[in-house]
LOLO-346480 format. One record per residue (C-alpha): z, y, x; residue in three letters. Coordinates in steps of 0.05 Angstrom, whole numbers, plus 32768, in hexadecimal, padded with zeros to 4 digits. Layout:
BEGIN
ZYXALA ...
END
This chain:
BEGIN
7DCD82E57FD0UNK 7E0782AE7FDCUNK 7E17829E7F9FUNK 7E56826A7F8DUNK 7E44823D7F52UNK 7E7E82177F29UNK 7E5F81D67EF5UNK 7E1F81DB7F20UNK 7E21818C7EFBUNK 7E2181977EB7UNK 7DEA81977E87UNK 7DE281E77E8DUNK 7DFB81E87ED5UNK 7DC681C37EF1UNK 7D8F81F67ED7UNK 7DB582367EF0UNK 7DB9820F7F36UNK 7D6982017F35UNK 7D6282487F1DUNK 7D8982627F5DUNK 7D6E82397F92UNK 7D23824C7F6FUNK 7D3582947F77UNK 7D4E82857FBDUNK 7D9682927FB5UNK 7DC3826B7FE9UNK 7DFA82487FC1UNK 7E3D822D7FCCUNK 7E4881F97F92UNK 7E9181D37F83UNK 7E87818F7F62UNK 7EAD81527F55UNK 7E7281247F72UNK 7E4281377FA1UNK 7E1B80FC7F89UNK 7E0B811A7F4BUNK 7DE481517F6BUNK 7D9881427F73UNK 7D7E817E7F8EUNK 7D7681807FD7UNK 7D7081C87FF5UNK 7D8981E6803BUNK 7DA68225800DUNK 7DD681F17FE7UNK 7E1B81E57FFEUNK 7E4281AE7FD8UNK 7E8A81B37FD9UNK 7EA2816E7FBFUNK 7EED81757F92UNK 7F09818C7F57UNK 7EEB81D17F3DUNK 7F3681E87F29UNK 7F4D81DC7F76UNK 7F61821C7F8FUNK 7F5B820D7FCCUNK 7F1481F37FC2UNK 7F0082367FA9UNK 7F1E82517FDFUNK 7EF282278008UNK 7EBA82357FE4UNK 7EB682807FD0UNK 7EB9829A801DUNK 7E7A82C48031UNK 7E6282C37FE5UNK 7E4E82FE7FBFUNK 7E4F82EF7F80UNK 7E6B82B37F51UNK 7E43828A7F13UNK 7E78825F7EE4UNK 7E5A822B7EB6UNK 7E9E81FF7EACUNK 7EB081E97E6BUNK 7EDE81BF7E4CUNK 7EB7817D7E43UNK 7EC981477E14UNK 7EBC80F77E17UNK 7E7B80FE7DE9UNK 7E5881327DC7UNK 7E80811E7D81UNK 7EAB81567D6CUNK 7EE5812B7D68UNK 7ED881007DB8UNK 7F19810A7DDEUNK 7F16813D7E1EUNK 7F0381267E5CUNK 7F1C81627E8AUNK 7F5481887E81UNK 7F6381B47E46UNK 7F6B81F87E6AUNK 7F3081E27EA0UNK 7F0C821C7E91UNK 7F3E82527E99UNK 7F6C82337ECAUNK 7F2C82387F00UNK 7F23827D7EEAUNK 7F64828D7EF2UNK 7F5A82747F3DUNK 7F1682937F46UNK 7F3082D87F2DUNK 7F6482D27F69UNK 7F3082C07F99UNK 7F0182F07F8FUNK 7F2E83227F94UNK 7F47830A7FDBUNK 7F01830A7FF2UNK 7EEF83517FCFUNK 7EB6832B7FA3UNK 7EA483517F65UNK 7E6D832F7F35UNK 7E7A82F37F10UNK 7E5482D77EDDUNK 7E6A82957EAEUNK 7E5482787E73UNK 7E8B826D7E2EUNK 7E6D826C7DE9UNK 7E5182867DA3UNK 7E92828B7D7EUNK 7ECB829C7DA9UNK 7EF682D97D8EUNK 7ECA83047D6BUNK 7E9382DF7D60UNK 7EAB82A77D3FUNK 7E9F82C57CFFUNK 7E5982CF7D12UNK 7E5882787D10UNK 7E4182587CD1UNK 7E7A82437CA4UNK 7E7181F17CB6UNK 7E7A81FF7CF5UNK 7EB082347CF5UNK 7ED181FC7CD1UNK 7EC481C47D0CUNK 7EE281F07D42UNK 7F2381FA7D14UNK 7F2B81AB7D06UNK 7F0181847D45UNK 7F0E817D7D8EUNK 7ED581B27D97UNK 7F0F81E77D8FUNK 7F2E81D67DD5UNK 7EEA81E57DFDUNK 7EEA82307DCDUNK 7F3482397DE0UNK 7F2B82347E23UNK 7EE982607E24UNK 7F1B82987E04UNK 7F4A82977E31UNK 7F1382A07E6EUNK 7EFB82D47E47UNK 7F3C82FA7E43UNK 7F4B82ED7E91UNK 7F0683047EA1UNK 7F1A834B7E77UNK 7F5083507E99UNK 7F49834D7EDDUNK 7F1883837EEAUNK 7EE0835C7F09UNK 7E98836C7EF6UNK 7E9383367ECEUNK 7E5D831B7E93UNK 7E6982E57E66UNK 7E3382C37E46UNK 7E3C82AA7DFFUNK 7E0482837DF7UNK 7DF8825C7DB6UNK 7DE882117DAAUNK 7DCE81FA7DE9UNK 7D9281CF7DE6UNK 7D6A81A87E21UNK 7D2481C97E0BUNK 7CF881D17E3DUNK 7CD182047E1BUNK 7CE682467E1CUNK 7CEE82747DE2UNK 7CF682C37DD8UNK 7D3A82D47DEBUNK 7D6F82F67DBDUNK 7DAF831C7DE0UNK 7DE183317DAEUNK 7E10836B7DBAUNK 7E4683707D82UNK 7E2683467D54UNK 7DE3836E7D56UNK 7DB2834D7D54UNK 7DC9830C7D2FUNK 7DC082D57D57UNK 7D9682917D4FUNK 7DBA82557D51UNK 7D9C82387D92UNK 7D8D82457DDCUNK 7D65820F7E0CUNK 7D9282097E46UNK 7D6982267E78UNK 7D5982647E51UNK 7DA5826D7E61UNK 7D9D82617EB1UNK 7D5D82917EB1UNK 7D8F82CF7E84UNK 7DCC82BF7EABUNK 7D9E82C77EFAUNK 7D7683087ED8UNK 7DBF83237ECBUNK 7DD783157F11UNK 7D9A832E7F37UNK 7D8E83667F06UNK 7DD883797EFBUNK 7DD183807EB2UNK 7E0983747E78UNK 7E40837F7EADUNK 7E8F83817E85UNK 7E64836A7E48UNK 7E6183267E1CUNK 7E15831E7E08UNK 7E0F82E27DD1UNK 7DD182C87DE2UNK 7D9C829B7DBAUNK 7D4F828C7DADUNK 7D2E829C7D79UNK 
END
């Protein structure tokens, strides 16, 4: 399958790439540096600019089938309170363009990663940190997640948004938890590549399609 990848160089990005390229996908990938990107492989195309270009996506989604998302709205540090260092409404700006794109090109499936806690979820979030997204800069990156989340609903694609919990960079895989309005609960965590392996199976598999799965380890 050609698949086109936006954040292929973020810390979660980088994992769903490998996982594509392992399961011999052929992927078109936009990023800001092609530098950044390690992996050498004769299925990768970089496309080198701004993932909110429309004209890059343009560029980028022709002869794709399918579309993985992992943009978010990143800050200067991992403090709560580290100023943004991309734009505010990244996220849903580039869905915004994507959502027009695929429909130009008659591309269905789209798959993109936002987070434990947007709408109704949030008051499935511990109290402390119910209360950080209310009075930190981590409620910018949530905002933005939301409002990808509403443009996804509406624009009848067959779209799946992952909510995945706290990401970690564990190496070690554990069992796998995929809550469906709030049943199960969730854990509190999920290893980073446990996310690219869920979010490939749902692709390949066409599982969860027009559904939010929170997703965790237990």
């Amino acid at each position: 399958m050609k698949i086109l990848l936006i954040g292929a160089t973020g810390r979660t990005g980088k994992h769903i790439l490998q996982e594509c390229l392992d399961r011999g996908h052929q992927v078109n990938a936009i990023v800001r540096n092609k530098t950044k990107v390690n992996t050498k492989n004769e299925s990768l195309a970089l496309f080198e600019g701004l993932p909110n270009d429309e004209k890059m996506i343009e560029e980028a989604i022709k002869g794709c089938e399918a579309v993985l998302f992992a943009l978010n709205v990143s800050r200067t540090s991992d403090w709560p309170w580290a100023k943004l260092r991309s734009p505010e409404k990244l996220v849903s700006r580039t869905i915004d363009y994507l959502v027009k794109a695929m429909k130009k090109n008659k591309i269905k499936r789209i798959l993109t990663l936002s987070a434990w806690g947007t709408h109704e979820t949030f008051q499935e979030l511990p109290s402390w940190f119910r209360w950080l997204i209310r009075n930190s800069n981590v409620k910018y990156p949530y905002a933005d997640h939301e409002r990808h989340e509403d443009a996804l609903k509406a624009s009848k694609l067959d779209f799946t948004i992952l909510r995945p919990a706290g990401l970690t960079n564990a190496k070690k895989l554990r069992e796998l938890v995929v809550t469906i309005d709030g049943q199960p609960k969730p854990s509190f965590t999920i290893s980073r590549r446990q996310v690219a392996i869920f979010m490939l199976d749902c692709l390949e598999q066409k599982k969860y399609i027009g559904q939010l799965p929170t997703i965790s380890e237990k």
